[in-house]
C-alpha positions in Angstrom: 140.0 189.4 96.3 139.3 186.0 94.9 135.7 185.1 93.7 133.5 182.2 94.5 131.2 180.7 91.9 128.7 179.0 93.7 125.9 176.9 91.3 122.8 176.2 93.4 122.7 179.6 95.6 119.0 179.5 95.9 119.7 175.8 98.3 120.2 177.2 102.5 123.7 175.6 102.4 124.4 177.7 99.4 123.5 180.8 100.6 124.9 179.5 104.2 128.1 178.6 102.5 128.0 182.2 100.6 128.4 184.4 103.1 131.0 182.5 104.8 133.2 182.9 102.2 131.7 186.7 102.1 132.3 187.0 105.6 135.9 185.8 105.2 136.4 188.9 102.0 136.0 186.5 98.7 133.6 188.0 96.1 130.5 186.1 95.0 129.0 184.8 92.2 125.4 183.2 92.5 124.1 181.0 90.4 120.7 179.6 89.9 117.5 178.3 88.0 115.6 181.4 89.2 118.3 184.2 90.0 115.8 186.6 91.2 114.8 184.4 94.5 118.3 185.7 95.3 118.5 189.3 95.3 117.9 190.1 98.8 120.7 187.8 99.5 122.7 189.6 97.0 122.3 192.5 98.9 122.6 191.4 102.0 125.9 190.2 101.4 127.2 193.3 99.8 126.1 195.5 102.7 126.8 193.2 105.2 130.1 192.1 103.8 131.5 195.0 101.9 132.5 192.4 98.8 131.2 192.4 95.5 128.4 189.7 94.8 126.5 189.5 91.0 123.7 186.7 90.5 124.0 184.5 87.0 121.0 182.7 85.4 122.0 178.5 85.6 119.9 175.7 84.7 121.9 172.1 85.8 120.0 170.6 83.6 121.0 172.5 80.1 123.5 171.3 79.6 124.5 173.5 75.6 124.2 176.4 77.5 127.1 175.8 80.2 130.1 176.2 78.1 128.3 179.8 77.3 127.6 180.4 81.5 130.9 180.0 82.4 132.6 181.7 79.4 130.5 184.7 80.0 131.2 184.9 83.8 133.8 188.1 85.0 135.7 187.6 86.6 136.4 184.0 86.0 135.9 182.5 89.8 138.8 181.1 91.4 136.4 178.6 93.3 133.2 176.6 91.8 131.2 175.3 94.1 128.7 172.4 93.1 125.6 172.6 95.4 122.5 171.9 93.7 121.0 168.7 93.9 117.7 166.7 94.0 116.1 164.1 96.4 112.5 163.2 95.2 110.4 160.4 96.9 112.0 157.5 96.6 109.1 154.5 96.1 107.8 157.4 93.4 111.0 157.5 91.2 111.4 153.8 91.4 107.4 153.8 89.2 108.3 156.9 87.9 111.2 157.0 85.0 110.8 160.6 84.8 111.6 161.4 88.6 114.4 158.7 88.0 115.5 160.5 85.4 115.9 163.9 86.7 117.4 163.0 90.0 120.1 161.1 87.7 120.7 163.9 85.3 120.7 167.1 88.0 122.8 164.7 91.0 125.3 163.7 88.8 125.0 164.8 85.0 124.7 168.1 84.9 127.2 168.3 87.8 129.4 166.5 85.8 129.1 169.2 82.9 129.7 171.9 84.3 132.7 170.8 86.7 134.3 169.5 83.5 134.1 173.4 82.0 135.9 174.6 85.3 138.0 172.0 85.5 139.2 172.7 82.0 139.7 176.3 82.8 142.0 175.7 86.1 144.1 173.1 84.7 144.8 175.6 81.6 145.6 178.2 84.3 147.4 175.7 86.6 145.4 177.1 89.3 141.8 176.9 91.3 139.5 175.3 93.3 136.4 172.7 92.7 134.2 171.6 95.8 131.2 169.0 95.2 128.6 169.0 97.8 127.8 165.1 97.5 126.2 162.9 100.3 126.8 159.9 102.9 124.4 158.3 100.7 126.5 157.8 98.2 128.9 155.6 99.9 126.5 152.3 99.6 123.7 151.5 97.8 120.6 151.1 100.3 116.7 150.5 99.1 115.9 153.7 100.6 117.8 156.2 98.5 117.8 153.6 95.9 118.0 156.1 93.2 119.4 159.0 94.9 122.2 157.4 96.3 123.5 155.9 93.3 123.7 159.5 91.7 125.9 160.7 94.3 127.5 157.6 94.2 128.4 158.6 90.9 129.2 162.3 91.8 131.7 160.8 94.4 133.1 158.7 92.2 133.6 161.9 89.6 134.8 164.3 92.2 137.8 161.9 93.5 138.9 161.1 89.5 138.7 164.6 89.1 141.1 165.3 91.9 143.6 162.7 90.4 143.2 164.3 86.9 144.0 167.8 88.3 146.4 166.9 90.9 149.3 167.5 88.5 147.9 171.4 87.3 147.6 172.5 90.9 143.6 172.2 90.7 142.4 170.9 94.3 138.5 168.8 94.2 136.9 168.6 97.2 134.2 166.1 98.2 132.3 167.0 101.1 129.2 164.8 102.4 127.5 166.3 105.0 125.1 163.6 106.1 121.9 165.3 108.0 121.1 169.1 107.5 118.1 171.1 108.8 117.2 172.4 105.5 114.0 172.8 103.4 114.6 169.6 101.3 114.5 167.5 104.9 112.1 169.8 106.4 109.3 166.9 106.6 111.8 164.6 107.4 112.2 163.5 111.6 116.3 163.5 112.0 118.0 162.9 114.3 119.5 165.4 116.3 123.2 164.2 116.8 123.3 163.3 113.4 121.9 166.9 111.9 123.9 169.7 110.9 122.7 173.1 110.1 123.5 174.9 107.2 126.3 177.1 108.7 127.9 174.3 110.4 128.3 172.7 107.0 129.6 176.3 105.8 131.8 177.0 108.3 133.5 173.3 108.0 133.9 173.5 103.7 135.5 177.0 104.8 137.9 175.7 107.0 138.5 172.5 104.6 139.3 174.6 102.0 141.6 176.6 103.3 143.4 173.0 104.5 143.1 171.6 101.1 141.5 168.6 102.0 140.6 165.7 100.3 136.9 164.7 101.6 135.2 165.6 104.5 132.1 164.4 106.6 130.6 167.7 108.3 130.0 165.8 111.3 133.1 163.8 112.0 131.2 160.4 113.0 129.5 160.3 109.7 132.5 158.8 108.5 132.6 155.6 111.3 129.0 155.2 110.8 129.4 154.4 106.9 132.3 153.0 107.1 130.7 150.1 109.4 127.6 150.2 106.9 130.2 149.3 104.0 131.8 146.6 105.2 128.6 144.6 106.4 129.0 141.6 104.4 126.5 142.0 101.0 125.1 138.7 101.9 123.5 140.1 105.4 123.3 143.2 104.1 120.6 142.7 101.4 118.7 141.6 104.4 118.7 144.9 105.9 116.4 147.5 106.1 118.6 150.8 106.1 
């Protein structure tokens, strides 16, 4: 059996996109800030799933002590999945450097330092798997996710030079941005239906991505007409806008 290494398991579409991968006979590894929010997970998907699944103490925002995470980890997963990611109030981390700060450095940094450890890792093997839950929101700038778009911005911008820099060593990257999803981060948050995934819907989709080795993906398939007419709204009518 392969293993899946996913960082952020304690998020619903990390433990949704868990035991798809469970379900479909890969072992699991998950990883958090707070492992022990995870055990009844952990042993649902071992009953449930008959595979073997271990939790693994991670802190995005540690960055020393990655190197050390995934050195210690055995096996060595044959996929990494990035999942764990931040969205605070926006009008609050535009007064707040702090909240700036740590959107920045968990969105994109600490993503970015531990994706370069795996990424180091398959290359040397000449074989593996990388998939980076980003966000719509990253593909143009808007006042409303001022701060949080730009990160994944940033991440999306990583994940697609990673996939370039691997290419050659057999490593795929994946970028998937799944747009809306009924989750506890958007819980407060009125969305709109057609627009909204759930967290199994955005599992079952990376699943089947995967396995097809594609490049990116939108989990709802009209995400990607719907930014791509945002981008190419001239800047000058754009900065006008209120989106």
């Amino acid at each position: 059996m392969e293993t899946v290494l996913i960082l952020g398991a304690t998020s619903d579409i990390g433990i949704a996109i868990a035991k798809k991968f469970a379900a479909e006979k890969y072992n699991i590894q998950l990883a958090a800030r707070k492992p022990a929010q995870l055990e009844a997970v952990q042993s649902d998907i071992k009953i449930r799933y008959g595979v073997d699944c271990t939790m693994h103490a991670f802190d995005a925002l540690q960055y020393h002590t990655h190197s050390l995470f995934f050195d210690t980890l055995s096996p060595k997963p044959d996929i990494t999945i990035s999942i764990f990611g931040i969205m605070d109030e926006e009008d609050e981390a535009f007064e707040n450097w702090n909240l700036t700060q740590r959107m920045i450095d968990t969105n994109y940094t600490g993503a970015v330092s531990v994706l370069n450890i795996a990424a180091k890792f398959y290359t040397k093997r000449k074989n593996g798997t990388i998939i980076g839950i980003s966000s719509v929101a990253g593909d143009r700038g808007r006042a409303s996710k001022l701060i949080y778009g730009s990160s994944k911005a940033a991440f999306n911008a990583y994940l697609s030079g990673l996939r370039n820099k691997c290419y050659d060593d057999n490593v795929h990257v994946m970028t998937v941005k799944p747009g809306f999803v009924y989750t506890r981060m958007t819980e407060n948050m009125k969305l709109p239906a057609l627009l909204t995934s759930t967290p199994n819907q955005v599992a079952g989709a990376v699943f089947k991505s995967f396995e097809k080795r594609k490049n990116v993906i939108y989990i709802k398939w009209f995400w990607r007409y719907i930014m791509l007419i945002i981008k190419n709204i001239p800047e000058f009518q754009f900065k006008k806008m209120k989106l």
